[in-house]
gemmi code that builds the backbone of each chain (N, CA, C; Angstrom):
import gemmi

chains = {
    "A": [
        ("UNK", (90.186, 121.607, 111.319), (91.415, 122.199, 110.804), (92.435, 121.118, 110.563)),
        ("UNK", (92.612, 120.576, 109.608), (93.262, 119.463, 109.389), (94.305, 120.115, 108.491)),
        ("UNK", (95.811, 119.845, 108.820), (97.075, 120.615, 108.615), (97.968, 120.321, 107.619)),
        ("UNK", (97.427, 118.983, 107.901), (97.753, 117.918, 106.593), (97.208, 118.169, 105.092)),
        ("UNK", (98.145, 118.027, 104.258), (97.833, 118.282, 102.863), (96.917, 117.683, 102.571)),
        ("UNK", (96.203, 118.040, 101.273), (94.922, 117.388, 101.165), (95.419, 116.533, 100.480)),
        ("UNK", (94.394, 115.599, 101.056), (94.745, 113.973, 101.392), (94.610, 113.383, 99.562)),
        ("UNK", (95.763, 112.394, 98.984), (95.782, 111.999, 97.974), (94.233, 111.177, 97.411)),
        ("UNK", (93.822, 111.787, 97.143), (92.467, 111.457, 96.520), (92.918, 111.153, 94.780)),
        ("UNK", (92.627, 110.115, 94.645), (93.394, 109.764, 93.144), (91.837, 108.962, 92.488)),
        ("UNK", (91.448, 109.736, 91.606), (90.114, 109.420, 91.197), (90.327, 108.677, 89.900)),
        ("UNK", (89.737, 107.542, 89.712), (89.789, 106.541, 88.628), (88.902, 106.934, 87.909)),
        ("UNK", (88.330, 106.382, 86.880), (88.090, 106.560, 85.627), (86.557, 106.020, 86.187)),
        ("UNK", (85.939, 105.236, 86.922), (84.731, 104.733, 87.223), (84.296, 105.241, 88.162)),
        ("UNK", (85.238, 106.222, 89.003), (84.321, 106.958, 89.833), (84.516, 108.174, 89.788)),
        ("UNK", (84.856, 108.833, 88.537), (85.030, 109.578, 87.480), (83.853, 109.980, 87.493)),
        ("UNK", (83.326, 109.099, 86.526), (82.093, 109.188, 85.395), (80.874, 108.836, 86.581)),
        ("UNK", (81.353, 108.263, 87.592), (79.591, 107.954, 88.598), (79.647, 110.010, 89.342)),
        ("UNK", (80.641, 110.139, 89.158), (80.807, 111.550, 89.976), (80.007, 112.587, 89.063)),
        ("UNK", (80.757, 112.604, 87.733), (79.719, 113.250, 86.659), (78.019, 112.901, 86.732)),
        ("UNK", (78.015, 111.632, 86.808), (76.556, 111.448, 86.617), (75.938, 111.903, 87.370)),
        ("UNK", (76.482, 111.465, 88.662), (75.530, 111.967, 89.934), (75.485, 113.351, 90.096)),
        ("UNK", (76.650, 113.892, 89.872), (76.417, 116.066, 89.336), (75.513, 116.729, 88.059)),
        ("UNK", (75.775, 115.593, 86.768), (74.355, 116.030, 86.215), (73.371, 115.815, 86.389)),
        ("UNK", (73.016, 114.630, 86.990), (71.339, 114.235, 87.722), (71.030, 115.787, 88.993)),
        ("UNK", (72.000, 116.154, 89.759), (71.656, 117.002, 90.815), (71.486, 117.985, 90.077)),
        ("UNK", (72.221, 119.252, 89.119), (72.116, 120.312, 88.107), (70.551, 119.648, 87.544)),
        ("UNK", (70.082, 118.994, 87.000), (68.854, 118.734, 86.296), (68.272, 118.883, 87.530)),
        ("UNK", (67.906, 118.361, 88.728), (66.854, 118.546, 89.411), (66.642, 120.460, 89.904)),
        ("UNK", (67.850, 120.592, 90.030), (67.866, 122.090, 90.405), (67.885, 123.132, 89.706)),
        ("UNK", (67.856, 122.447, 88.253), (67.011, 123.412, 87.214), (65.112, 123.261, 87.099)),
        ("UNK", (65.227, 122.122, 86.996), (63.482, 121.634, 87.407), (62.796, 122.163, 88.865)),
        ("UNK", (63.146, 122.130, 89.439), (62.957, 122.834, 90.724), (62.989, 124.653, 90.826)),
        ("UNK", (63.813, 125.290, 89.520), (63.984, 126.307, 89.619), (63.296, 126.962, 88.597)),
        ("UNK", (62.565, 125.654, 87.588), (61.849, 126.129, 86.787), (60.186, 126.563, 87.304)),
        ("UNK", (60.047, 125.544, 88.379), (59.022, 125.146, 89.101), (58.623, 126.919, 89.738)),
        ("UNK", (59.737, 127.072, 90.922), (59.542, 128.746, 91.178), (58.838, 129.476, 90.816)),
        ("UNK", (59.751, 129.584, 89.767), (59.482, 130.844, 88.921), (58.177, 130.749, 87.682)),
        ("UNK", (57.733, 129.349, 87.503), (56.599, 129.488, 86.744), (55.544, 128.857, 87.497)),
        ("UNK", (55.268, 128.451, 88.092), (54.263, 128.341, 88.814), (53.481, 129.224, 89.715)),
        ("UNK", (51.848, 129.376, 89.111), (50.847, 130.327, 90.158), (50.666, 130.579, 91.729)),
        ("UNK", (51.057, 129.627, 92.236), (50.826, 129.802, 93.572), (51.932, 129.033, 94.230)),
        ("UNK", (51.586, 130.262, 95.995), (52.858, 130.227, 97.211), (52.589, 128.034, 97.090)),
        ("UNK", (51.903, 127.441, 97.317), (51.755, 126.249, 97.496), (52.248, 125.211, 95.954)),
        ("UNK", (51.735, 125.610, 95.030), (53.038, 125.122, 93.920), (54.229, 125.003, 93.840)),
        ("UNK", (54.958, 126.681, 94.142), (56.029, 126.672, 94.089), (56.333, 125.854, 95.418)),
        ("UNK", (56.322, 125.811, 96.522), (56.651, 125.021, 97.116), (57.118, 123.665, 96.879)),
        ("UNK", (56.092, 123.086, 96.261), (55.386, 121.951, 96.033), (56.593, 121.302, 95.175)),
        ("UNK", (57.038, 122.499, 93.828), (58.360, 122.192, 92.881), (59.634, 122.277, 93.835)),
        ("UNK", (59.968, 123.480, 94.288), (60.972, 123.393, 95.067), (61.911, 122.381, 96.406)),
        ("UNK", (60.522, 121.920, 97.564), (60.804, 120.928, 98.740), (60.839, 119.842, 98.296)),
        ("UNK", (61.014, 119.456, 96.890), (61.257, 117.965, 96.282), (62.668, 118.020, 95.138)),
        ("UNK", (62.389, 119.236, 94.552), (63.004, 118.837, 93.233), (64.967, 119.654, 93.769)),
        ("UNK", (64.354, 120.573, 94.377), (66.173, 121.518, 94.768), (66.093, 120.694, 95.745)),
        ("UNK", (66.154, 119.518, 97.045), (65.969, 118.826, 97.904), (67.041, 117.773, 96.938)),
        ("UNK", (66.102, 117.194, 96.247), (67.044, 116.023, 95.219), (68.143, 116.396, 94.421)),
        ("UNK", (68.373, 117.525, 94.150), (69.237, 118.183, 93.425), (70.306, 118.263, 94.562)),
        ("UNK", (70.203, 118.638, 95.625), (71.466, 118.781, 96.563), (71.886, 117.669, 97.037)),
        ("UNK", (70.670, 117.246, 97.531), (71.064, 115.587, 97.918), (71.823, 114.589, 96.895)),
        ("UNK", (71.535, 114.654, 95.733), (72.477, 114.017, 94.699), (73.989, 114.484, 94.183)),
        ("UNK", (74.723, 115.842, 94.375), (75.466, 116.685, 94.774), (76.280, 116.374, 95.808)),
        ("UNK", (75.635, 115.963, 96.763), (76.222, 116.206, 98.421), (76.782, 114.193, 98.568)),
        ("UNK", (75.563, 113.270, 97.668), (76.143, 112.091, 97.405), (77.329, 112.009, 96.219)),
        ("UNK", (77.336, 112.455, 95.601), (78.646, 112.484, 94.595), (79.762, 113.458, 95.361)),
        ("UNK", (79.819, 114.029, 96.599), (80.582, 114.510, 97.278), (81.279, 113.266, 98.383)),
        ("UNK", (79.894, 112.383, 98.680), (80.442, 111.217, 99.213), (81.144, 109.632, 98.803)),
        ("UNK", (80.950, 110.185, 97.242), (81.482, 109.148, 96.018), (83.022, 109.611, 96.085)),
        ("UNK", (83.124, 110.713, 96.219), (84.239, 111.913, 95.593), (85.196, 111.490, 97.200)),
        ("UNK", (85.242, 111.456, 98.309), (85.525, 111.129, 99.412), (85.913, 109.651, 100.041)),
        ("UNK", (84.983, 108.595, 99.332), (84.976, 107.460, 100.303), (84.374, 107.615, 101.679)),
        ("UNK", (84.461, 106.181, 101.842), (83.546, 105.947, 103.135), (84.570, 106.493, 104.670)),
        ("UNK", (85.070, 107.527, 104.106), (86.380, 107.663, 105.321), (85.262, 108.979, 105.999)),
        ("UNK", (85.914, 110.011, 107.126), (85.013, 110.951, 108.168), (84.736, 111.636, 106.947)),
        ("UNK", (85.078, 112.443, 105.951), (84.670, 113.539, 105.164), (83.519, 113.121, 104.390)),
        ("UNK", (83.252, 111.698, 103.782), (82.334, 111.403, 103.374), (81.381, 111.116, 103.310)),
        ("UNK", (81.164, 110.528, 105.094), (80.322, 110.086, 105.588), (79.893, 111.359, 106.382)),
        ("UNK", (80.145, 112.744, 105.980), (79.599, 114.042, 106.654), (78.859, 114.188, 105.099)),
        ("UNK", (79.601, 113.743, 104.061), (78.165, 113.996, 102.975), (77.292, 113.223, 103.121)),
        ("UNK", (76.925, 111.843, 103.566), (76.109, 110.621, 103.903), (75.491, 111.758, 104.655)),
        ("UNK", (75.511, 112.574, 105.741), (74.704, 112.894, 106.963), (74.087, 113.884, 106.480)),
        ("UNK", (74.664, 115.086, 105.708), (74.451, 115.860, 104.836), (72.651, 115.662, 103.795)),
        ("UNK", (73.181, 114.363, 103.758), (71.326, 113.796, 102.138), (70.911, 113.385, 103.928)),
        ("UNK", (71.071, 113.044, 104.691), (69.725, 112.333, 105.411), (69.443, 113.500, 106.029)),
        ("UNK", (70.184, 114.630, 106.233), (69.527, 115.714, 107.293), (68.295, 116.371, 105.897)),
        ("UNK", (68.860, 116.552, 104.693), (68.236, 117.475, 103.906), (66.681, 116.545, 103.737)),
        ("UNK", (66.850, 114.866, 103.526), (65.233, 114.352, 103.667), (64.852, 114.359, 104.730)),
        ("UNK", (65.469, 114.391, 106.133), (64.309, 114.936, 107.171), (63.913, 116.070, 107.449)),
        ("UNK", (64.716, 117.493, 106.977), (64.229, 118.219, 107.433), (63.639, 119.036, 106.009)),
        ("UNK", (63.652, 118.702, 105.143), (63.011, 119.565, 104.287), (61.245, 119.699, 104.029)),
        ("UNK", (60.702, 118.587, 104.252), (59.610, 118.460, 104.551), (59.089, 118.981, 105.479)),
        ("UNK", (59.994, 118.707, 106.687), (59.408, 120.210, 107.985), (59.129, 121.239, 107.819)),
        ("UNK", (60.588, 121.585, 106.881), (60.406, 123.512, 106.870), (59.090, 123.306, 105.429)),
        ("UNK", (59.186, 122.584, 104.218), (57.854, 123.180, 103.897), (56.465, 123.241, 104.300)),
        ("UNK", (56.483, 122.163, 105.343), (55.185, 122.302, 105.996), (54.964, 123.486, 106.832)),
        ("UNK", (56.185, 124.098, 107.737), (55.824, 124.860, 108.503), (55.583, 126.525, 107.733)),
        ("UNK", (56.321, 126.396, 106.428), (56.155, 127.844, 105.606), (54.365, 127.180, 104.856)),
        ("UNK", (53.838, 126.083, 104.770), (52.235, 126.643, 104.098), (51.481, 126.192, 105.137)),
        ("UNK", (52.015, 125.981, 106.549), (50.965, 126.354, 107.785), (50.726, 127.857, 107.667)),
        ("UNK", (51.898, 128.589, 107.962), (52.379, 130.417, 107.964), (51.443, 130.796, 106.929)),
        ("UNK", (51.331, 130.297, 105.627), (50.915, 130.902, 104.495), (49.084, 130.582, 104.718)),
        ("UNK", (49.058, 129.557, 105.500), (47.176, 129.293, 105.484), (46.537, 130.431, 106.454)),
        ("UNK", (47.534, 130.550, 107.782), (47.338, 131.221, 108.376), (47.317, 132.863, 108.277)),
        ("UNK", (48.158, 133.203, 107.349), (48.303, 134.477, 106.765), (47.222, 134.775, 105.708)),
        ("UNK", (45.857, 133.516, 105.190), (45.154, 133.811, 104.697), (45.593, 133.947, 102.810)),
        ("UNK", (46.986, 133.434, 102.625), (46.541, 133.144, 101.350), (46.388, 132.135, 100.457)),
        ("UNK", (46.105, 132.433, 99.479), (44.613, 131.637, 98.944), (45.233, 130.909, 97.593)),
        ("UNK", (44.392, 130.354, 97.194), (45.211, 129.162, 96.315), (44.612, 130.303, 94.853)),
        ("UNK", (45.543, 129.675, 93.619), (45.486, 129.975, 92.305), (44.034, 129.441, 91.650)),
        ("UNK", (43.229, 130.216, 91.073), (41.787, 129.711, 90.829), (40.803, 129.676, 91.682)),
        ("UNK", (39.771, 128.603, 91.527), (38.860, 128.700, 92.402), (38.833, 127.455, 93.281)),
        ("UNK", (40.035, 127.227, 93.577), (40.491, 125.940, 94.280), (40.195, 126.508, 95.993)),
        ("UNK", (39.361, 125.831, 96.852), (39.047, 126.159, 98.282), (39.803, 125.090, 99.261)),
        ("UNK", (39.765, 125.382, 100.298), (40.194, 124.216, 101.030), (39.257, 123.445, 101.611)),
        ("UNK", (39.531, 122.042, 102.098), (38.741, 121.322, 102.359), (37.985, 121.497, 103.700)),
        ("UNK", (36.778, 121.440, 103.626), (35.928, 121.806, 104.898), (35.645, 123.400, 104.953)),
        ("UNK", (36.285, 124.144, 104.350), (36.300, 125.775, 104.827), (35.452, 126.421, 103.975)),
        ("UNK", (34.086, 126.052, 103.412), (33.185, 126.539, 102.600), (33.287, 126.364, 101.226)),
        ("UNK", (32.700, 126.497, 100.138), (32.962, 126.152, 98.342), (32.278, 124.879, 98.734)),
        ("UNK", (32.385, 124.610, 97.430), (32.028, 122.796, 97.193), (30.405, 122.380, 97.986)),
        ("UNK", (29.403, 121.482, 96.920), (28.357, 121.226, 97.614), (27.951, 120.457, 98.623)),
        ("UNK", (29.289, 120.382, 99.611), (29.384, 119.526, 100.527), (28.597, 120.645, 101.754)),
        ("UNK", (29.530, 121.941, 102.198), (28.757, 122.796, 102.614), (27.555, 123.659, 102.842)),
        ("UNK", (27.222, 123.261, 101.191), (25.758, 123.999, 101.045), (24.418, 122.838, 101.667)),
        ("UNK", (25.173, 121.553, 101.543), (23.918, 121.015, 101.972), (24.008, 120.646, 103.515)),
        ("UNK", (25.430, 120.797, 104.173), (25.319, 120.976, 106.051), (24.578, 122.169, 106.028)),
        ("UNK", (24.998, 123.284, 105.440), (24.638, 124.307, 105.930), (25.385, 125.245, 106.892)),
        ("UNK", (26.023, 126.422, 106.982), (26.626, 126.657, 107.795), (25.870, 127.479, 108.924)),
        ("UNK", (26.189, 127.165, 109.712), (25.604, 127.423, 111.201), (26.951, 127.988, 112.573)),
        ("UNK", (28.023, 128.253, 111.897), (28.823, 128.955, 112.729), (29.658, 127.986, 113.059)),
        ("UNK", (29.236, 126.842, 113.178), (30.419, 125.771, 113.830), (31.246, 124.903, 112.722)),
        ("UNK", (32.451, 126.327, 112.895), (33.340, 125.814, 111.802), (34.733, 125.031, 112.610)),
        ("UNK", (34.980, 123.683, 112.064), (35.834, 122.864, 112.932), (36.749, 123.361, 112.612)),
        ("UNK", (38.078, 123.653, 113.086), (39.709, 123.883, 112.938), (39.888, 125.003, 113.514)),
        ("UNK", (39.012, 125.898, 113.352), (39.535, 127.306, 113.623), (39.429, 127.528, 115.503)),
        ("UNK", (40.888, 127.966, 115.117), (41.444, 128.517, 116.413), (40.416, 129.116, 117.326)),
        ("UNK", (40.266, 129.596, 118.701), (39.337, 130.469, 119.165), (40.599, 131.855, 119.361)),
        ("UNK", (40.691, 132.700, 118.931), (41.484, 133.998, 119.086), (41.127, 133.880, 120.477)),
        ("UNK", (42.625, 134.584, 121.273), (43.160, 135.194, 122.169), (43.420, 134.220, 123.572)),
        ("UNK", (43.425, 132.892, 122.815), (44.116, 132.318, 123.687), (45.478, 132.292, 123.629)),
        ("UNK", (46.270, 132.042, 125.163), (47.336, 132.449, 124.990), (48.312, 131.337, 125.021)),
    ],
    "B": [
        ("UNK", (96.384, 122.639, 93.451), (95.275, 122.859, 93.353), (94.549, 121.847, 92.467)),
        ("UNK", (94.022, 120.887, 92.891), (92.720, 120.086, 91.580), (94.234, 119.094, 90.686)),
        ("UNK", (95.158, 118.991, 91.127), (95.940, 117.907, 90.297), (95.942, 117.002, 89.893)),
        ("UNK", (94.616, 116.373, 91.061), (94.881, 114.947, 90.679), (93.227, 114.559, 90.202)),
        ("UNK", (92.792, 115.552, 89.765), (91.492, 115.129, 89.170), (91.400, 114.895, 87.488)),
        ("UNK", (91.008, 114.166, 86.958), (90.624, 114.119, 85.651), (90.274, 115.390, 84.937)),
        ("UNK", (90.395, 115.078, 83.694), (90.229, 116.251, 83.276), (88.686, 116.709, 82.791)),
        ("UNK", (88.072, 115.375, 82.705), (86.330, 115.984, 82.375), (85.495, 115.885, 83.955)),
        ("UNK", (86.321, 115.133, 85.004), (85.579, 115.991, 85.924), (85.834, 117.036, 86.371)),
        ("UNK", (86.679, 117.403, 86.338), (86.827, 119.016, 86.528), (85.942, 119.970, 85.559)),
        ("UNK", (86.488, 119.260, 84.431), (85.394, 120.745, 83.855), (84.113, 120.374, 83.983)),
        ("UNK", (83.222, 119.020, 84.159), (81.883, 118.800, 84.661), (82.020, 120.137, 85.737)),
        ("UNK", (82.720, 119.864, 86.747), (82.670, 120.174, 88.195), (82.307, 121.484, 87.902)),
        ("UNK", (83.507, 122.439, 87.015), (83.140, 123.427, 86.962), (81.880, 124.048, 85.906)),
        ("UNK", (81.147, 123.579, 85.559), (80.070, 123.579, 84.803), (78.861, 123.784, 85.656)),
        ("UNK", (79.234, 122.639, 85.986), (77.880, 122.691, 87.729), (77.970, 123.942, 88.295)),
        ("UNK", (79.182, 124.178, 88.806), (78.922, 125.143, 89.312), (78.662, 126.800, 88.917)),
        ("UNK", (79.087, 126.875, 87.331), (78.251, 127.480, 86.261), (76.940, 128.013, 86.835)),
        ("UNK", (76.805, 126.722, 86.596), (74.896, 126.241, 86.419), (74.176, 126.746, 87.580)),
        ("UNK", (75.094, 126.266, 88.899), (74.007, 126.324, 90.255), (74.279, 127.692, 90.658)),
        ("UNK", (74.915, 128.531, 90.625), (75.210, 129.512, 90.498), (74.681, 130.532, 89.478)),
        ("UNK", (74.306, 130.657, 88.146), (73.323, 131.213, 87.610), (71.376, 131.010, 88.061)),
        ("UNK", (71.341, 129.328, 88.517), (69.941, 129.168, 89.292), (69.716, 129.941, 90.436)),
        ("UNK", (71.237, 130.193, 91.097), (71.050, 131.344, 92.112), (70.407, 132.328, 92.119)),
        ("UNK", (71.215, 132.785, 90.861), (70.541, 134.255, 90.842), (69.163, 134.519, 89.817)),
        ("UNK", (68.615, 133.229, 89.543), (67.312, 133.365, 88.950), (66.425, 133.438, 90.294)),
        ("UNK", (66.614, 132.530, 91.377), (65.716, 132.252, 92.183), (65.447, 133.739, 93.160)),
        ("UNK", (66.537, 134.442, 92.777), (66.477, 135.513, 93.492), (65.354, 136.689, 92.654)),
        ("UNK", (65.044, 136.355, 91.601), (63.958, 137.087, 90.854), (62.611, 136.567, 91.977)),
        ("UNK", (62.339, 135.251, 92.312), (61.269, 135.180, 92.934), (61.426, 135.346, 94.342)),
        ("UNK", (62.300, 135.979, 94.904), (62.907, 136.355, 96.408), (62.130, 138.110, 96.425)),
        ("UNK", (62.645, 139.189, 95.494), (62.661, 139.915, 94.869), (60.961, 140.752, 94.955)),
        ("UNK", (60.272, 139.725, 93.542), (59.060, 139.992, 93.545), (58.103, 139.070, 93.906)),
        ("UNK", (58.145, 138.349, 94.825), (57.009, 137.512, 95.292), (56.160, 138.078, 95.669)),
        ("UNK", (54.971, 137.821, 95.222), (53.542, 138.878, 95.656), (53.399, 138.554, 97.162)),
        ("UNK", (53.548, 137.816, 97.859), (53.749, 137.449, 99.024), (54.597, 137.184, 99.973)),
        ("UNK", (54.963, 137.516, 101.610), (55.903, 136.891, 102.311), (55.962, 134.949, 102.044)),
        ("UNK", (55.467, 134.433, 102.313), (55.869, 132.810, 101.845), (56.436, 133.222, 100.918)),
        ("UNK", (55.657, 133.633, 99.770), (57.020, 133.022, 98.285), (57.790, 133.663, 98.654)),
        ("UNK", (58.710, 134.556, 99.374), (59.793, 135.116, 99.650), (60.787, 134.064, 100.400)),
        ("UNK", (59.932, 133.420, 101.104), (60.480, 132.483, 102.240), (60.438, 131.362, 101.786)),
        ("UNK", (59.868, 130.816, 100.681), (60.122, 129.717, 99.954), (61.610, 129.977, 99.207)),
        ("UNK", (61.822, 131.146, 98.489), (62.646, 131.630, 97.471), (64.107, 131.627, 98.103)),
        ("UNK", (63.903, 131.850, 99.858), (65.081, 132.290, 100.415), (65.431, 130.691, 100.623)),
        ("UNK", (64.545, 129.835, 101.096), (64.990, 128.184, 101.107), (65.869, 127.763, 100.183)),
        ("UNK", (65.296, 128.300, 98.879), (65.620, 126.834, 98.008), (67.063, 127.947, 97.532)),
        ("UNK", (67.355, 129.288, 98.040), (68.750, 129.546, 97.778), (69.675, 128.845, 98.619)),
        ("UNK", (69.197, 128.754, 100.102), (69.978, 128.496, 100.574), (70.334, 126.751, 100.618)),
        ("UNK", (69.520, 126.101, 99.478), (69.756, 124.717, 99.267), (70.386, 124.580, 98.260)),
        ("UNK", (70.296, 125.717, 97.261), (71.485, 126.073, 96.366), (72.808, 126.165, 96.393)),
        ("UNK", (72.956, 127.050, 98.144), (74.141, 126.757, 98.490), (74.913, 126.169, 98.958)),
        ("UNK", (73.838, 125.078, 99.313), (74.157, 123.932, 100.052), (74.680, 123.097, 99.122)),
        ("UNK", (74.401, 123.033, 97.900), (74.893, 122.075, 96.668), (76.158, 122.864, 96.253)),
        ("UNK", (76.474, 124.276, 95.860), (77.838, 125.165, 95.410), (78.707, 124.280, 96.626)),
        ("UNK", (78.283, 124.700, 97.853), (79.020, 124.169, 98.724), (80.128, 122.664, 98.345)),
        ("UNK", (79.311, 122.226, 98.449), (79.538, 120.525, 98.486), (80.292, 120.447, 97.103)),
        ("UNK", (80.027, 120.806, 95.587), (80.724, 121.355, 94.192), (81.932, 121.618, 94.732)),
        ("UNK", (82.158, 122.924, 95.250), (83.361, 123.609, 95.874), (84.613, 122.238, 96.479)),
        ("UNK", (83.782, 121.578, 96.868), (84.737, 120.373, 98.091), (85.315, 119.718, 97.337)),
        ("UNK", (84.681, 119.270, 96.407), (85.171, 118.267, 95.156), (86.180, 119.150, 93.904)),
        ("UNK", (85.944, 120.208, 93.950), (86.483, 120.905, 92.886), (88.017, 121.192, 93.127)),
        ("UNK", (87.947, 121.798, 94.852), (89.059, 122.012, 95.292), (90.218, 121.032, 95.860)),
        ("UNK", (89.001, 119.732, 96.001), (90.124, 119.112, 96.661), (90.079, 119.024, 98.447)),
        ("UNK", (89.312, 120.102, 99.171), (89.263, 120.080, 100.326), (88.182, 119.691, 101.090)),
        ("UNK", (88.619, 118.794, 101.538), (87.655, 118.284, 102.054), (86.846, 118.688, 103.265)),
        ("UNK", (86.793, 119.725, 104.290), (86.783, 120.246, 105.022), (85.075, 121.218, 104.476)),
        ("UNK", (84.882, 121.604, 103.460), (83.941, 122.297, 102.750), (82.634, 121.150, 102.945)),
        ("UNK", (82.865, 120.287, 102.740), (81.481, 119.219, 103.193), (81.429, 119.127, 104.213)),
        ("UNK", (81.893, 119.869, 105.453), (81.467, 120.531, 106.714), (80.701, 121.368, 106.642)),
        ("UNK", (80.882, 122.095, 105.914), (80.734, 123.892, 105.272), (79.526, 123.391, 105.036)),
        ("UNK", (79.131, 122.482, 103.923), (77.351, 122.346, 103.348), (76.922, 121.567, 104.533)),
        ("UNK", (77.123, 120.834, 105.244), (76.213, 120.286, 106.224), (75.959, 121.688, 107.616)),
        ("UNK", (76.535, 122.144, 107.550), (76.259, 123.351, 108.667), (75.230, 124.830, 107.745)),
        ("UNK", (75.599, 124.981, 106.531), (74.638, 125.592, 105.787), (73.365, 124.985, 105.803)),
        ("UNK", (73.542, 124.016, 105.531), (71.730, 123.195, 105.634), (71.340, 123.343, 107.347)),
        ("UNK", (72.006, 123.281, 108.143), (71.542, 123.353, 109.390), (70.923, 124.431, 109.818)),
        ("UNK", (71.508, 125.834, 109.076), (71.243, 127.292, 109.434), (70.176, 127.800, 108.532)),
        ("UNK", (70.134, 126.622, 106.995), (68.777, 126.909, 106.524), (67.444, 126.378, 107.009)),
        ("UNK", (67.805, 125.165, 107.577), (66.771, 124.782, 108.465), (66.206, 125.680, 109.331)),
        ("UNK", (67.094, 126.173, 110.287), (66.777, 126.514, 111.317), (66.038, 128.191, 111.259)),
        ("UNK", (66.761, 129.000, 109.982), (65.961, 129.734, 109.676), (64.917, 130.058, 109.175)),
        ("UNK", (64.338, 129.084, 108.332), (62.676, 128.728, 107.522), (62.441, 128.401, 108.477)),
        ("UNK", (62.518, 127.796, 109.739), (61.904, 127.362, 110.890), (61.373, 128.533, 112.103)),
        ("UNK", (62.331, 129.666, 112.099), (62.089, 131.008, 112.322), (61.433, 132.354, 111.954)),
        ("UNK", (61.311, 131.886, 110.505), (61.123, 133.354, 109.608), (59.293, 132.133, 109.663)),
        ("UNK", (59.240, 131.354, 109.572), (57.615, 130.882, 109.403), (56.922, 131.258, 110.721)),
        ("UNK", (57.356, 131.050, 111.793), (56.901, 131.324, 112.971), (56.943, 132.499, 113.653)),
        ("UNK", (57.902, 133.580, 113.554), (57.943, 135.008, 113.210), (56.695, 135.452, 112.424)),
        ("UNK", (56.434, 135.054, 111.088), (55.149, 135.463, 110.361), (53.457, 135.444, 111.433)),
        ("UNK", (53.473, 134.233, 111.284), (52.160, 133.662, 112.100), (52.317, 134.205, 113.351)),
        ("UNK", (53.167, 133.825, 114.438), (53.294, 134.022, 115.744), (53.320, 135.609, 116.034)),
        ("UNK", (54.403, 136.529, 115.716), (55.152, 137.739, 115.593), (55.863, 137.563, 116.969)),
        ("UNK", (56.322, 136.574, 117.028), (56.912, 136.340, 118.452), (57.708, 135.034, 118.255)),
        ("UNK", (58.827, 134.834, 118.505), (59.692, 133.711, 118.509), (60.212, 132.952, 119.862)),
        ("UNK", (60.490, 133.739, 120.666), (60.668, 133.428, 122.331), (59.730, 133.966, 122.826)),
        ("UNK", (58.434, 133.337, 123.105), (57.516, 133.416, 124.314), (57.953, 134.123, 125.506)),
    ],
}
model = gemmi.Model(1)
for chain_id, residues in chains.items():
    chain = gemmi.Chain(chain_id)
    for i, (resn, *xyz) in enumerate(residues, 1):
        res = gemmi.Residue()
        res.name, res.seqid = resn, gemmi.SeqId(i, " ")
        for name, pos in zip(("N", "CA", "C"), xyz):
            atom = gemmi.Atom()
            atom.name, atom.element = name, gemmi.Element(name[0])
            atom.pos, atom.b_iso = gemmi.Position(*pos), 0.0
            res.add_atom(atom)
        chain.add_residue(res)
    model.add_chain(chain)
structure = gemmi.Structure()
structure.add_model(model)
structure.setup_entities()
């Protein structure tokens, strides 16, 4: 809660135009990313467009917020802002297409996963029940 | 209000936020009808990274700086909820 008027921020003409740039580079990624969504076949695509491309789109946003600021406390909360969004965005998409493998769904086409049957890698082990990865149900 | 900003970043500024704000409500088409819970939970992410960018727009637009608080605590609560709603799915249990 800072009581004080907002603080004379007097924006020049060169960090003007780096402010623009860096807001149309972020708008382009978060249209590419949003194109990705919505046209792409599968839960693991869209992902795939989204945890990179709206990721860079904010993060470039949230740095022209720290252009827009200086290196003073407000800006350097946008600095913290891009490093939280590259560490944790990769988490959460990994942990939503663990959820999604586990929930059993299945890729676009006749795309299988690796080791889990398809492909003539299996036909010539042979399956014999001992399938590696899988959980044993009802442990607790 | 916005006095001491130029005059094409402002209207950039407000353009963007045009923009990220109509992507909003596209992404909410795949929130909507996702044939699946993930794409729902993908769809609800990348809004709430949407708003994480309006956010941060907003700070610069207005002048207040206090709002790039606002997007770093939004990203925290989107984290923390894709981190919940995935493990809710699989688990059906969140506190053991």
């Amino acid at each position: 809660m800072t009581a004080e008027a907002a603080s004379a921020v007097s924006i020049g003409p060169v960090r003007g135009a780096l402010i623009v740039l860096l807001v149309a580079v972020g708008v382009a990624f978060l249209v590419v990313g949003t194109v990705g969504l919505l046209r792409l076949p599968d839960v693991y695509n869209r992902m795939h467009a989204t945890s990179k491309a709206t990721t860079l789109g904010a993060a470039s946003i949230a740095l022209a917020a720290f252009v827009f600021y200086g290196p003073g406390g407000d800006g350097l909360i946008g600095l913290v802002t891009v490093v939280f969004l590259f560490v944790t965005a990769p988490t959460g998409a990994h942990m939503i297409s663990q959820a999604a493998h586990r929930m059993g769904v299945g890729f676009y086409g006749g795309v299988e996963w690796p080791g889990e049957g398809g492909g003539e890698r299996a036909e010539e082990v042979g399956q014999d029940g001992s399938e590696t990865g899988s959980a044993s149900p009802g442990d607790d | 209000m916005a006095t001491e900003l130029p005059g094409f970043v402002e209207l950039s500024l407000q353009a963007a936020l045009v923009a990220a704000a109509a992507l909003t409500l596209l992404v909410s088409y795949r929130v909507i009808q996702g044939p699946t819970v993930p794409d729902r939970v993908v769809g609800l992410d990348t809004i709430g990274t949407n708003v994480v960018a309006i956010a941060a727009l907003w700070a610069m637009l207005s002048t207040q700086s206090f709002f790039v608080t606002v997007s770093l605590v939004l990203a925290i609560i989107g984290f923390i909820s894709t981190i919940t709603v995935a493990r809710y799915v699989t688990e059906g249990d969140i506190i053991e």
